[in-house]
C-alpha positions as CSV (number, residue, x, y, z in Angstrom):
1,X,0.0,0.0,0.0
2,X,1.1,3.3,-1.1
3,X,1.3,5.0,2.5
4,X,0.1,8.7,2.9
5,X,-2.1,11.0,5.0
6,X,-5.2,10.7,3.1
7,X,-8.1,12.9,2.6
8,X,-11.7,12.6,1.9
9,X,-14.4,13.9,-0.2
10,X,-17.3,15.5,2.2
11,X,-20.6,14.0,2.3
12,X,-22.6,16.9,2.8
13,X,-26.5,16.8,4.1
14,X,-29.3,19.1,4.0
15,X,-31.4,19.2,7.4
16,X,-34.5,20.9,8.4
17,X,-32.0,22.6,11.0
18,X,-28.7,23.1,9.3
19,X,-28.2,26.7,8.0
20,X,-24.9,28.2,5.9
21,X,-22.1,28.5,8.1
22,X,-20.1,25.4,7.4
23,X,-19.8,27.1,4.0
24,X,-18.5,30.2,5.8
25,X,-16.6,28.9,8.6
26,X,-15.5,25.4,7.4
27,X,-15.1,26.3,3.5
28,X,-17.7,23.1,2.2
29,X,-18.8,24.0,-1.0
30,X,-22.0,23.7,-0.9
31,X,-25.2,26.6,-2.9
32,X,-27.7,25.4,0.2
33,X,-29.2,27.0,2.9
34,X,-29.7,24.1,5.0
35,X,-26.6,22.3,5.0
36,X,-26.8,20.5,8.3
37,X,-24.1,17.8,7.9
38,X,-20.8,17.5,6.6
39,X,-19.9,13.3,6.9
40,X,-16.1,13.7,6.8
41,X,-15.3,9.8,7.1
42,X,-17.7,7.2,7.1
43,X,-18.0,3.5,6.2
44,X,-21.3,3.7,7.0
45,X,-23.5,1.7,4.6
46,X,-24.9,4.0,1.7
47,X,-22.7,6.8,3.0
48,X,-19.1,5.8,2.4
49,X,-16.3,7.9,1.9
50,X,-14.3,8.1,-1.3
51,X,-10.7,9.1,-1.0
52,X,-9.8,12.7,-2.8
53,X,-6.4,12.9,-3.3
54,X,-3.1,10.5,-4.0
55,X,-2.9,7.3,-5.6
56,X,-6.2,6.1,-4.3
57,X,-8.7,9.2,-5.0
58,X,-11.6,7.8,-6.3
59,X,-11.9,4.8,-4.4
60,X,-14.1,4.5,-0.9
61,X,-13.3,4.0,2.2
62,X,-14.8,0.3,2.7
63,X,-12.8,-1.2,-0.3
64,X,-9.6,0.1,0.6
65,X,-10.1,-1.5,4.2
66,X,-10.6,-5.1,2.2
67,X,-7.3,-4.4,0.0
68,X,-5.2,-3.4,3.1
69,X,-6.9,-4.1,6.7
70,X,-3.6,-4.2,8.6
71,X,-2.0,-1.0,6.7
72,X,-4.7,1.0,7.5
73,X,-6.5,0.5,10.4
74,X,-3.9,-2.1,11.7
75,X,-5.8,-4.9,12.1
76,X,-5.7,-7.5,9.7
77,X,-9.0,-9.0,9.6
78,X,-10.2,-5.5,9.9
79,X,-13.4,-5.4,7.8
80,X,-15.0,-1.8,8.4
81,X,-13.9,1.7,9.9
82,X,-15.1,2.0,13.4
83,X,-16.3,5.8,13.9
84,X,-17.9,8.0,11.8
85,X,-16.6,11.8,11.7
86,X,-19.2,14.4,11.2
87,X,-19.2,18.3,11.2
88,X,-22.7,19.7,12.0
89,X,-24.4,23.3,11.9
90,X,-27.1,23.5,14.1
91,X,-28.7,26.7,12.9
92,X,-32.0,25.9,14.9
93,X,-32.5,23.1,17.8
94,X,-31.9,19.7,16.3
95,X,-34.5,17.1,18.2
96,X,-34.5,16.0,21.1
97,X,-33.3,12.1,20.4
98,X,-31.4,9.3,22.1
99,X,-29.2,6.4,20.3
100,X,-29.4,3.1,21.3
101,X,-25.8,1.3,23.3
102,X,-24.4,-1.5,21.6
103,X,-26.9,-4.5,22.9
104,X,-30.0,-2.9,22.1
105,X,-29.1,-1.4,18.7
106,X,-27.8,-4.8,17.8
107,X,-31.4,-6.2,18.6
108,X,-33.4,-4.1,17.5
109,X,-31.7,-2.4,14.2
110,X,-29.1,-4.8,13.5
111,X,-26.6,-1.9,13.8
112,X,-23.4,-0.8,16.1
113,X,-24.7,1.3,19.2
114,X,-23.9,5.5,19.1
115,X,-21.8,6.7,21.7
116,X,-20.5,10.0,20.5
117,X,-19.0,13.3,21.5
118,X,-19.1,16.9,20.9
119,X,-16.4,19.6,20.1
120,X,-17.9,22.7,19.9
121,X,-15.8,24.6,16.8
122,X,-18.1,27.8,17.3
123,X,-21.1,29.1,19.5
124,X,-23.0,31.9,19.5
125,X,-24.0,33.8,22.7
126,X,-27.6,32.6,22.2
127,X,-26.7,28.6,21.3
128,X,-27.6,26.4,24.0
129,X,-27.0,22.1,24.2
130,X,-29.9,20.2,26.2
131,X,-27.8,17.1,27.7
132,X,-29.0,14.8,30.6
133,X,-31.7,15.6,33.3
134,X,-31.7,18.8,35.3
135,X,-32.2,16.1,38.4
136,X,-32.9,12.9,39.8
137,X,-36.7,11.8,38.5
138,X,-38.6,8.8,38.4
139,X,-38.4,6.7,35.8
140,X,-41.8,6.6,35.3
141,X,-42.4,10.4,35.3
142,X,-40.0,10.6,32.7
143,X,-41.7,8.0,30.6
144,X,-45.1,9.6,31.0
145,X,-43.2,13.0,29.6
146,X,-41.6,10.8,26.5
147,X,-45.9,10.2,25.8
148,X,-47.3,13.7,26.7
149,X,-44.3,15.8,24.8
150,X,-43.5,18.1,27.7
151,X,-39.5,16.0,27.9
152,X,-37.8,19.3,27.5
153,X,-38.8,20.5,30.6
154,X,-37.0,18.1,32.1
155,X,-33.6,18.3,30.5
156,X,-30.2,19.9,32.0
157,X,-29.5,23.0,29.5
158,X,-26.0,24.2,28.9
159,X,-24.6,27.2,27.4
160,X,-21.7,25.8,25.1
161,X,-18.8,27.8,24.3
162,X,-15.9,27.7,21.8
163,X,-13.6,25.0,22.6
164,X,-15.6,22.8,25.0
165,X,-15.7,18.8,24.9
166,X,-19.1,17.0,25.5
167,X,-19.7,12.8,25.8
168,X,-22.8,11.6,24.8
169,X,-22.9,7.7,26.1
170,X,-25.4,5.9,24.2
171,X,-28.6,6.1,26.0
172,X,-28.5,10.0,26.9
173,X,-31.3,12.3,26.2
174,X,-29.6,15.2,24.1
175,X,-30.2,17.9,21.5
176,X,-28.1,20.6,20.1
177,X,-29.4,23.6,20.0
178,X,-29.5,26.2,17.2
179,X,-26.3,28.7,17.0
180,X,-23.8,26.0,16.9
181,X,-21.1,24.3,15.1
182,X,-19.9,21.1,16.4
183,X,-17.5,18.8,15.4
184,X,-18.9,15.1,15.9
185,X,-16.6,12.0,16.8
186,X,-19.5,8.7,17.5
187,X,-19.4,5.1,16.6
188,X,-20.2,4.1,12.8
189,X,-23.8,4.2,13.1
190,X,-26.8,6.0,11.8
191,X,-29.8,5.1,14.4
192,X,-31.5,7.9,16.0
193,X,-34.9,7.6,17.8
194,X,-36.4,10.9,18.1
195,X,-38.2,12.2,21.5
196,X,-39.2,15.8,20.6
197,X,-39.1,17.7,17.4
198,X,-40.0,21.7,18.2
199,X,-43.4,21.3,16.5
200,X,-42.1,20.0,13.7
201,X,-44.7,17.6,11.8
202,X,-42.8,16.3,8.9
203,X,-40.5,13.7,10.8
204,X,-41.2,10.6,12.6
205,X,-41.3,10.3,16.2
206,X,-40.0,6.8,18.1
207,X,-41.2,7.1,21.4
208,X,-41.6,3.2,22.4
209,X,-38.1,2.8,20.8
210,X,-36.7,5.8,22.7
211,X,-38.8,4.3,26.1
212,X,-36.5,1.1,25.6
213,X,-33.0,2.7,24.8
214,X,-32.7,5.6,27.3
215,X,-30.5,5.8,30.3
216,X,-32.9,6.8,33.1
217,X,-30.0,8.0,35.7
218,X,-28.7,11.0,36.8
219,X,-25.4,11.9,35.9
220,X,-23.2,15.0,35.6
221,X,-20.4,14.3,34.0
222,X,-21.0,15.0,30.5
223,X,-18.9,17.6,29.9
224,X,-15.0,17.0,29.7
225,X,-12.3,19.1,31.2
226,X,-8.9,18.7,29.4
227,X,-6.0,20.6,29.5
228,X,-4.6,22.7,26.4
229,X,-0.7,22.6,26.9
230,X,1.6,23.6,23.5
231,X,3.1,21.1,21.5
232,X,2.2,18.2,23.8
233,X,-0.9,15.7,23.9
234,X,-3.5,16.8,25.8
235,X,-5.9,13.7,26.3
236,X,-9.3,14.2,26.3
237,X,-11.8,10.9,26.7
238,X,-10.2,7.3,26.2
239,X,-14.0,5.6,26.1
240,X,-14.4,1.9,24.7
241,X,-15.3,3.1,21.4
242,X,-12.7,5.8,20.9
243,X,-10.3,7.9,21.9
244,X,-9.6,11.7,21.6
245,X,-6.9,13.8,22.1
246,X,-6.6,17.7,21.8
247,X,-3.0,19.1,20.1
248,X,-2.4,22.4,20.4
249,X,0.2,23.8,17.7
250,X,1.8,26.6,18.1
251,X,5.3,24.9,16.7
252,X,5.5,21.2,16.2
253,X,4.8,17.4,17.8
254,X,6.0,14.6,16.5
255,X,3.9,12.1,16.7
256,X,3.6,8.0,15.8
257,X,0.8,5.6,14.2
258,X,2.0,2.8,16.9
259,X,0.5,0.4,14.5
260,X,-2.8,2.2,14.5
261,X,-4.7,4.6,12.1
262,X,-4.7,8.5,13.0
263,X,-7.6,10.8,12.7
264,X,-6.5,14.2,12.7
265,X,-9.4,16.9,12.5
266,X,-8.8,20.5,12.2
267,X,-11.0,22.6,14.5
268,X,-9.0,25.8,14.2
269,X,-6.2,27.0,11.9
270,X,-3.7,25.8,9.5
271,X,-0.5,23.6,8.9
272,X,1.6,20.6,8.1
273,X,1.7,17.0,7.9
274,X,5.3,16.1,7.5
275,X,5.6,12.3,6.7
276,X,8.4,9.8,5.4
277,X,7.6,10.3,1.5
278,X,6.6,14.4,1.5
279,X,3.8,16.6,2.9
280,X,0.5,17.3,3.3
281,X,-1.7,20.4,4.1
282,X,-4.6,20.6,6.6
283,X,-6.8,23.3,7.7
284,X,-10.0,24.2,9.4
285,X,-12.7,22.2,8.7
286,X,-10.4,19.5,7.3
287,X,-10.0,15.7,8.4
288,X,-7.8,13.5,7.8
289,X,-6.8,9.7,7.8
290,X,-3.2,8.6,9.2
291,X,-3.3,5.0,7.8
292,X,-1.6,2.5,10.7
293,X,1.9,1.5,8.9
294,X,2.8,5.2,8.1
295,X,4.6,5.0,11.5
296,X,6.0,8.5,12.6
297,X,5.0,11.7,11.4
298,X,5.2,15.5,12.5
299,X,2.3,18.0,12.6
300,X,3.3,21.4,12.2
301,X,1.5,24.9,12.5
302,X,1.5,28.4,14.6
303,X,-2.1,28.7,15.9
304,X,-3.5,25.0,15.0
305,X,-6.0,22.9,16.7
306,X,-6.9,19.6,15.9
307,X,-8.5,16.3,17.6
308,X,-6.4,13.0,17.0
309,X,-8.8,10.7,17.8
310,X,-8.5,6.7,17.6
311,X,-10.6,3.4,18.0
C-alpha cells in the first residue's frame, strides 16, 4: 500500500436545522441553505467515503479497508472503519433524540450502538445544548413525559462555548441547540430515535423505541475538562469506542501511528503534515486519515488545533 495522510471527499446533508455557516466557517462547498451535515469519514452503509487525493482518490473508504486491513486500520481482519466523523451546523435546535448502546441497537436495528462526542468549533451567545436531566426523577415520570411531549422541561440546558468537549454515552437524552457548530466523533452508526421535534410535523417520532434505549439516571459528567498545553498531547476521553486527544500547535509534535490509524481533524487554523515520503496540508474544517503503517510523522502549524482521535 502506497502509504500517505489521506483525505476525503465530504458528504454533505441538507437538514431541516442546518443553515450556511459550514460554507462560511468550514469552507464546504455547498449553494444550500440548509446544510446540516458535513460526513467527513464514514464506512457507514450508503454513505461511504471516497478518497480525494493520492494514488487512491476515487476509491471508498470500505474497499480500501478489504485491500489493506492491517495497513490502514492495523488490524488484519479488519473489515469496516469504526467511527464515523461528522461536522454539523445547528442553525436551529436539532431534536430532542437518544441512540441506542451496543446491545439494544444490535437487537433491535441490527446496527453498532452511538456513543459519540461533541467539540464545539463555534457558538453563539444565544446557542444552547440540552444534555442529561436537570435532576434525579422517576423513571416513570419521565416516561409519561416521553408520551405527553413536555420531555424538555426536564432536561439539564447548557450554554456551550468555543472550545468545550461533550460525551454523549449511548442512552442519553440530548439535543443541540441552534447557534452551533460542532465537530462530531461517534461510533459508525446512523440510528436515532427521536423524543421531541419543536413542533415539527414532517419527521417521525419513536417514542416506544426511545422508552426502551434511554439511560434513566442522573449523571453530571458530560462535559470534559482537558487541559490545552503547547506542542504536547492533551488527552481528552479514552472511552471503549474511541479515543480523543486535543493538540495544540503553536510549533510542532511529532507524533507515531504505533500500529494504529490516525484521525486528525482540524478545529482551528492551518498547517503541516510532515511524513516519510513528502507533505501534506490541513486546515479548518479538514479531516484526515493517518493510515496504521505510516509510523512517525510530524504535525506542524503556529495557531493550529486539531483532535487526533483513535478506536
Amino acid at each position: 500500500m502506497k502509504l500517505y495522510p489521506i483525505k476525503f471527499e465530504p458528504i454533505l446533508m441538507d437538514k431541516v436545522w442546518g443553515g450556511e455557516a459550514m460554507q462560511r466557517a468550514l469552507d464546504k462547498k455547498s449553494d444550500s441553505k440548509n446544510l446540516g451535515e458535513s460526513w467527513e469519514i464514514s464506512d457507514v452503509q450508503g454513505n461511504v467515503s471516497v478518497v480525494a487525493n493520492g494514488e487512491y482518490q476515487g476509491e471508498n473508504l470500505r474497499d480500501l479497508i478489504l485491500k489493506f486491513p492491517k495497513e490502514l486500520i492495523g488490524k488484519a481482519d479488519a473489515k469496516e472503519f469504526p467511527i464515523l466523523i461528522k461536522f454539523l451546523d445547528a442553525n436551529v435546535p436539532l431534536s430532542i433524540q437518544v441512540h441506542p448502546n451496543e446491545e439494544l441497537a444490535q437487537k433491535m436495528e441490527n446496527s453498532h450502538g452511538k456513543t459519540e462526542m461533541w467539540y464545539i468549533v463555534d457558538a453563539t451567545d444565544k446557542a444552547e445544548i440540552y444534555l442529561g436531566w436537570k435532576e434525579e426523577y422517576p423513571k416513570e415520570e419521565l416516561i409519561e413525559a416521553y408520551k405527553a411531549g413536555n420531555i424538555k422541561d426536564y432536561l439539564k440546558v447548557y450554554k456551550p462555548k468555543k472550545g468545550e468537549f461533550y460525551f454523549v454515552p449511548a442512552g442519553s437524552i440530548h439535543a443541540l441547540g441552534g447557534g452551533l457548530i460542532v465537530a462530531e466523533i461517534q461510533q459508525t452508526s446512523d440510528v436515532t430515535y427521536r423524543i421531541y421535534d419543536w413542533g415539527r410535523t414532517d419527521r417521525e417520532l419513536h417514542i416506544p423505541q426511545s422508552i426502551e434505549v434511554t439511560d434513566y439516571t442522573f449523571k453530571d459528567d458530560f462535559k470534559l475538562d482537558y487541559g490545552k498545553a503547547e506542542n504536547s498531547l492533551n488527552p481528552v476521553i479514552e472511552s471503549e469506542f474511541f479515543q480523543t486527544v486535543f493538540l495544540n500547535i503553536t510549533d510542532s509534535i511529532s507524533l507515531d501511528t504505533a500500529g494504529s490509524y490516525d484521525v486528525l481533524m482540524c478545529v482551528e487554523g492551518k498547517g503541516t503534515i510532515v511524513y516519510p515520503d513528502g507533505e501534506t496540508s490541513i486546515q479548518l474544517g479538514e479531516t484526515i486519515l493517518i493510515p496504521a503503517a505510516l509510523g512517525k510523522y510530524e504535525l506542524k502549524g503556529k495557531d493550529l488545533k486539531v483532535l487526533k482521535v483513535k478506536a
